[in-house]
DOZAKOL-184656 format. One record per residue (C-alpha): residue in one letter; x, y, z. Coordinates in steps of 0.1 Angstrom, whole numbers, plus 5000, padded with zeros to 4 digits. Layout:
% DOZAKOL-184656
AXYZ...
//
This chain:
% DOZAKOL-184656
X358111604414X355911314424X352911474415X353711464373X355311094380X352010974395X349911094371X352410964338X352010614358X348410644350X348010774320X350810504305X348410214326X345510374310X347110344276X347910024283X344409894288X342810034259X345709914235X346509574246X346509264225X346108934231X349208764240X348108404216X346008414187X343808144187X345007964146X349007974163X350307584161X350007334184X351707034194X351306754221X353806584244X352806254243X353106104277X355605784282X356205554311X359905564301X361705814281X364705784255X368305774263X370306124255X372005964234X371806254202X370905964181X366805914179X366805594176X364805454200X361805314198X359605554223X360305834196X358105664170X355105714194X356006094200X353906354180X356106594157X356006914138X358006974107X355907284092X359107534098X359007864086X361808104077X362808404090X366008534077X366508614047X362908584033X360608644062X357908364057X359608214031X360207864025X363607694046X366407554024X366507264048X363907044065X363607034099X361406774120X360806794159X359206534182X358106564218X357506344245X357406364286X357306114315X355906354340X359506434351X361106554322X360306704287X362706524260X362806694223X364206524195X365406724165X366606574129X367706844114X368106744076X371206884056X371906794017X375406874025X376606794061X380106814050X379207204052X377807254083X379507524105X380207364136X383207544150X382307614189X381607314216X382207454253X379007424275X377607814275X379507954240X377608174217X376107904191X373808154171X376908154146X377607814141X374507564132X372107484160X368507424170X366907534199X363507554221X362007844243X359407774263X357207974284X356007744311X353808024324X352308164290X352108464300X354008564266X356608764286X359108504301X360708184299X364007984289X366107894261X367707614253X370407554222X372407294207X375007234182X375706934160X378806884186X376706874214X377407234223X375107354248X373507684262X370407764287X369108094288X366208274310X364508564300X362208854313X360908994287X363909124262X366209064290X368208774286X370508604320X373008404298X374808304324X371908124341X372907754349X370307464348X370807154350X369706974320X370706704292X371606694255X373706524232X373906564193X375306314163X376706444127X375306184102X375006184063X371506304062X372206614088X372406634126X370206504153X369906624184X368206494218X367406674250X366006624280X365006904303X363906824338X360607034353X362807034391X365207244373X362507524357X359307704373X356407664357X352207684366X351007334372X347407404365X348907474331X348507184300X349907404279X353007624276X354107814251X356807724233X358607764198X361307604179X364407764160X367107664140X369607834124X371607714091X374907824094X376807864060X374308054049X373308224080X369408144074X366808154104X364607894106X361307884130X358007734142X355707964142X356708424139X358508504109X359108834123X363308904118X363109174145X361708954173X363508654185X362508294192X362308374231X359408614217X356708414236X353308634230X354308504190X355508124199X353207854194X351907624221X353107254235X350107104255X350406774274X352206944305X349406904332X351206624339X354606794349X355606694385X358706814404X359106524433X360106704463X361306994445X364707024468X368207024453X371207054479X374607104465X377507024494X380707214480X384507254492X387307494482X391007454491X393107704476X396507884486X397708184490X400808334482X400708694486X403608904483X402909234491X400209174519X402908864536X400008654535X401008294532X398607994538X396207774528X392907764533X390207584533X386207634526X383007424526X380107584521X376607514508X373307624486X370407434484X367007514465X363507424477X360907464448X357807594475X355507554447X356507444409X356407854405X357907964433X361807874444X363107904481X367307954478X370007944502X373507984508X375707924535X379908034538X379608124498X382408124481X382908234442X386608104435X385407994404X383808294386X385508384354X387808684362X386609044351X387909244316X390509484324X389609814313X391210144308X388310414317X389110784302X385910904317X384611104346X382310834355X382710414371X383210174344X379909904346X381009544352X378309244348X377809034372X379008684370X378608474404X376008174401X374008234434X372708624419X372508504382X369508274396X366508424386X368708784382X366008864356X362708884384X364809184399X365609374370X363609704371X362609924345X364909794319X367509954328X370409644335X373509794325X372610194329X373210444350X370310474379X370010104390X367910064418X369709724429X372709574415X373709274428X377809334428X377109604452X376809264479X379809044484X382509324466X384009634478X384209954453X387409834441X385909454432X387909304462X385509004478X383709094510X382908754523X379308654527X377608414556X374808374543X372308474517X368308344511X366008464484X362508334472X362108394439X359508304416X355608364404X352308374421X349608414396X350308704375X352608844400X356408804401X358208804432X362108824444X363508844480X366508884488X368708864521X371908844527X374508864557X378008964552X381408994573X382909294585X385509434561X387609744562X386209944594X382709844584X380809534607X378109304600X375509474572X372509254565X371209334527X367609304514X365709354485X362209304475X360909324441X357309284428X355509274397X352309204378X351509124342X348609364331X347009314296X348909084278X353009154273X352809464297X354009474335X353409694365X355609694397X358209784431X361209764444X362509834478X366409794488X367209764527X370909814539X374409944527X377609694524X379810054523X377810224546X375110294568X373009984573X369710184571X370110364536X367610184515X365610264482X361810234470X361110234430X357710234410X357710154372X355610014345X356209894310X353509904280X354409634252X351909564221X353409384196X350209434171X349809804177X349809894138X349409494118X353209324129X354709634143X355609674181X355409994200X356909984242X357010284264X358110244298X357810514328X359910464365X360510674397X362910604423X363710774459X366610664477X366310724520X370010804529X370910864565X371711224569X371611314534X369011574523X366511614503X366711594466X366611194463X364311144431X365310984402X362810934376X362010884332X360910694307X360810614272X358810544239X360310284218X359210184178X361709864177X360809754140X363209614116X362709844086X362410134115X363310184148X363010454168X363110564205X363510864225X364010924265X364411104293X365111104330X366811284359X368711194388X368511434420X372011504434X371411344458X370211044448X372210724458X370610324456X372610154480X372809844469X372309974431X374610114406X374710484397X377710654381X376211094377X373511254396X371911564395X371311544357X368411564326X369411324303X367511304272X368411074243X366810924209X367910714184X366410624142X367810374121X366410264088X367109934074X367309774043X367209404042X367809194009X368508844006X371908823985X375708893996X374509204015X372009124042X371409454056X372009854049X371710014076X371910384082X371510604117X371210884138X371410894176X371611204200X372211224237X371811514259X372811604294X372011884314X372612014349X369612054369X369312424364X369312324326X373112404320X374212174290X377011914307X377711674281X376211634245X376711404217X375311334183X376611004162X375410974122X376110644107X375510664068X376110334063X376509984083X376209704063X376309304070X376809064045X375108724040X377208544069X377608864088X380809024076X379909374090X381809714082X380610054094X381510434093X380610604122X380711064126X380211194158X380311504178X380511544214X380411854236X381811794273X381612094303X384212014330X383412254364X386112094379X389711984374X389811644357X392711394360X392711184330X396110974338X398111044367X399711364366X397711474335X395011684349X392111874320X391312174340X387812354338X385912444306X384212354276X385312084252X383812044220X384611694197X384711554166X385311204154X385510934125X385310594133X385310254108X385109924119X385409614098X384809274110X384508944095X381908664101X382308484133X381308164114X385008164096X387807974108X389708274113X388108614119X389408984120X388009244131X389709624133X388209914152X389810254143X388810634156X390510954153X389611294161X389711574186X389611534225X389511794252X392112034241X394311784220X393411444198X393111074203X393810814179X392310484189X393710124176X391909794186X392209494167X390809154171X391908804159X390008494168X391008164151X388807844154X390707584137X388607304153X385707254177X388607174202X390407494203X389907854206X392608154202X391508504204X393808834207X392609194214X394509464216X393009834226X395610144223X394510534230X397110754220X396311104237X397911404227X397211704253X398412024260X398111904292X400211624287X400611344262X399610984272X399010624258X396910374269X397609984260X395509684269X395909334256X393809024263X394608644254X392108374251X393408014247X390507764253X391007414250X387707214244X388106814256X384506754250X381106994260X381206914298X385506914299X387107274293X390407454300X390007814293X393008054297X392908444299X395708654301X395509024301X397909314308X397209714305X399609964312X397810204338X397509964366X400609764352X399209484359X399709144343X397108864350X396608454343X393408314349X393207944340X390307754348X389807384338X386007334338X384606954340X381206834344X381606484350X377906404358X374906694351X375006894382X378406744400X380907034391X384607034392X386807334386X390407374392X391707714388X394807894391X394808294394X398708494387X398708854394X402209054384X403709414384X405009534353X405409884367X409409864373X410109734335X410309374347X407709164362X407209114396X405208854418X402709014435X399608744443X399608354433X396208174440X395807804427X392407664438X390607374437X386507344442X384007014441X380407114438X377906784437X374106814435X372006614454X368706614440X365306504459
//
């Protein structure tokens, strides 16, 4: 098998070299920090003096829904830098600012559907990575770093913005210090690109690429800020001291005490590109709790992960693509959980993550306890990779170590990803190739995993097809991989039709997935035809969905407890409409219902949604998810409900409250979490975690686990 990967590796490299592109044009715009002894006060209001010496762009374009049309709204930006910090002031003019959507205010929400501005920047200009930074007219706030079209939302920086609602608009001002990003300091200009989105109307608004199938973090297509040579990062060192007291009540264990926990991270910037990371006695009390899911497959559910210390640069290790998918090389729950989510508590952990020229790098080491009848396992990964051509990437990863097993298993991985966003005038065309071999003690041969794709991601077309297969005995330690010994091979084409009136796009589809044993045996099939998706101006979205599925079972299959599929071939059919309204409403609904065959018997599925937004200040959301399974087997339903109540004191003071019960684990949980930031950087969180049995009929304690933690950065 290695011989055909090798020689794909070349030919896509080959490829890649005589299609390439340049990643900037040379007419793209251009801009100019202007450099100031002393830079505004976040105040959101733009009035101080220092802005009128700031240069400013107000040449937007727009992108939805006339692609280099002219905006219905003007929009002016100014920059300015001290050498420590970048500040951007936005007015963002509005005719009638009694109608601006501005429903959403907790730091981190999704603000694409309420009005905002934003600025990604690609402090490298390489035209492949960078960060993201949004804001609302409430002073709602999100950062956001990206590898190419991967996106870490839950990447914490430490910056500063505030916003003000006037009668001519919304201004907005940030400030975004160089110690909190990487960047090249031989570098006086970045690229960098401005968006804003109008949010009654749902209109997209940019600086420079009118493209509506790219986004603004689309840096080979943004424009350029110069004046950065003068970027400095002081010492470059950020401690953050933390404490967790919490108490335990636990019912079924007899565990009954409180303890205590410091522990500490700091971060050492070893060049402006290149960040040095540790942590000491972690603990992750505060991470948001997980969905609860019902799984009616053969195959582990995927969870994302969610703790700060591996969302840190979690894009430099992603390989291939393939976040989310079955055949992850390294996946970084697989350190500090068991298999059943349960914490495994970790000692210590250092990576170095960051850029060296046109290469990326990311190590990884970490030390955790013993748990179950497993001792000490120290966990590494290295990952490298190089930008070839201009928006294309070679490189390796390696994994050392098992947390569940034996601490030699490990991994090596190859891949390489072609991008050229002007392979036919404004169309993009991305293939990607990767092979993998995991090193298992006593396992045996057969350890390859390896595929690729070709991609056409256009907006009036897109298309893709795949393929890949996992040996059976191919297991990444530390990476996530849910059925080996396959050929998968998949492909998706959707047409669209985009107008600019109360329907914004018609959509229709066809996508096809294949799976085969490795002696070619069809496993698992499925075919989906969507004749029709269509979202409406403000993105009300309804959809009709046929599919077809074909499942082999060579072995008995429990479903539920006590309802076991035996053996066979299963073929299926299935309808499915959804209809959902447009997040920017007050009050939105959305309804998800599928019926149709299953195994031997049917499955009718039910799961509504109703989120209400009455104010900036509060959030309500309910979802309920309900299987009913009739099989000859045995007849079963499945039930889970989830409650969101947030409560928004101002962007850096939250109390968000989920509650979620299903009835296969009987399980009833409270996670409350008051969230407040009373300096950028100093973190307070007091949470409060209830876990009960429903099993009996009534509800029983089982686990109480109030906690408080203080986290306070020190900056150098």
């Amino acid at each position: 098998m290695q011989a055909p990967v090798r020689t794909a590796l070349g030919i896509l490299c080959a490829t890649s070299l005589v299609l390439g592109s340049h990643a900037y044009a040379k007419d793209v715009p251009r801009v100019r920090a202007v450099h100031v002894e002393e830079g505004p006060v976040i105040d959101g209001l733009l009035d101080d003096p220092v802005w009128t010496r700031a240069n400013s762009i107000d040449e937007m374009i727009q992108v939805i829904p006339i692609s280099g049309g002219e905006p219905s709204e003007r929009t002016v930006a100014r920059f300015l830098t001290d050498g420590e910090f970048l500040y951007i002031g936005i007015r963002a003019y509005d005719r009638d600012p009694e109608s601006l959507v501005a429903r959403r205010m907790k730091r981190d929400d999704f603000f694409f559907f309420d009005d905002n501005v934003g600025v990604s920047i690609d402090p490298f200009r390489d035209g492949l990575n960078g960060y993201f930074f949004q804001v609302n007219p409430n002073g709602g706030r999100r950062e956001v770093s990206f590898e190419g079209h991967l996106f870490e939302k839950d990447w914490n920086g430490v910056w500063y913005a505030k916003a003000n609602i006037d009668d001519a608009g919304y201004t907005v001002e940030m400030a975004i210090p160089f110690q909190s990003i990487s960047f090249d300091p031989s570098l006086d200009a970045w690229g960098m690109n401005v968006s804003r989105i109008v949010g009654r109307s749902n209109e997209w608004i940019r600086w420079n690429n009118p493209r509506p199938d790219e986004f603004v973090s689309t840096m080979s297509k943004a424009g350029i800020l110069e004046g950065m040579a003068t970027a400095e990062q002081g010492w470059g060192l950020d401690i953050v001291p933390s404490g967790t007291v919490r108490r335990i009540d636990d019912n079924d264990t007899g565990e009954h005490e409180f303890k205590f926990k410091p522990s500490v991270d700091a971060f050492y910037k070893l060049t402006p590109s290149l960040t040095a990371s540790l942590t000491i006695n972690t603990d992750f009390g505060e991470t948001e709790v997980d969905d609860q899911r019902v799984n009616l497959t053969r195959f582990a559910l995927f969870y994302p992960e969610k703790r700060d210390f591996f969302l840190q640069d979690s894009g430099i290790f992603e390989f291939a693509e393939l976040k989310g998918q079955n055949g992850i090389p390294f996946f970084s729950r697989r350190i500090g959980l068991d298999p059943a989510g349960n914490p495994v508590d970790i000692l210590a952990g250092a990576k170095v993550t960051g850029r060296i020229g046109r290469f990326k790098l990311g190590v990884l080491n970490v030390e955790t306890e013993p748990h179950a009848d497993i001792g000490y396992r120290n966990l590494s990964v290295v990952r490298v990779a190089a930008n070839v051509l201009t928006e294309s990437t070679v490189g390796m990863i390696a994994t050392l170590g098992n947390q569940d097993g034996a601490p030699t298993d490990g991994l090596v991985g190859f891949d390489a990803i072609y991008r050229n966003r002007n392979f036919i005038e404004n169309r993009t065309l991305k293939g990607k190739l990767w092979v993998q071999r995991s090193i298992n003690e006593g396992a045996p041969d057969d350890q390859w995993a390896f595929g690729g794709d070709i991609e056409y991601p256009n907006d009036r077309i897109f298309w893709k097809v795949g393929a890949q297969e996992l040996q059976s005995n191919f297991l990444p330690a530390l990476g996530f991989v849910n059925r080996v010994g396959i050929r998968q091979y998949d492909g998706i084409f959707r047409h669209r039709i985009r107008q600019n009136g109360f329907l914004r796009t018609l959509d229709s589809s066809v996508e096809g997935l294949l799976i085969t044993g490795l002696s070619n045996d069809i496993e698992s099939a499925r075919i989906a035809v969507n004749p029709l998706e269509f979202t409406s101006s403000i993105n009300d979205r309804a959809e009709i969905i046929y599919e077809h599925r074909f499942e082999r079972l060579i072995a008995p299959f429990e479903i539920q407890p006590g309802v076991i599929i035996p053996p066979g071939s299963y073929p299926f059919d299935l309808g499915m409409l959804l209809l959902q309204s447009a997040p920017t409403r007050a009050l939105q609904a959305g309804v998800e219902i599928s019926y149709g065959t299953f195994f031997s018997g049917r499955r009718l599925r039910i799961n509504p949604r109703l989120a209400w937004r009455p104010s900036p200040h509060l959030f309500v959301e309910l979802v309920y998810d309900q299987n009913d399974v009739n099989l000859p087997e045995g007849d079963f339903v499945t039930r889970v409900a989830r409650l969101r109540v947030d409560v928004n004191f101002s962007p850096n003071l939250a109390w968000a409250n989920f509650i979620q019960w299903d009835n296969v684990s009987d399980e009833l949980s409270i996670n409350s979490r008051l969230f407040w930031v009373p300096v950028e950087g100093r973190e307070v969180f007091i949470v409060f975690n209830q876990y009960l049995d429903t099993s009996l009929g009534d509800i029983r304690l089982v686990r109480t686990e109030p906690l408080a933690k203080l986290g306070w950065l020190l900056r150098f």
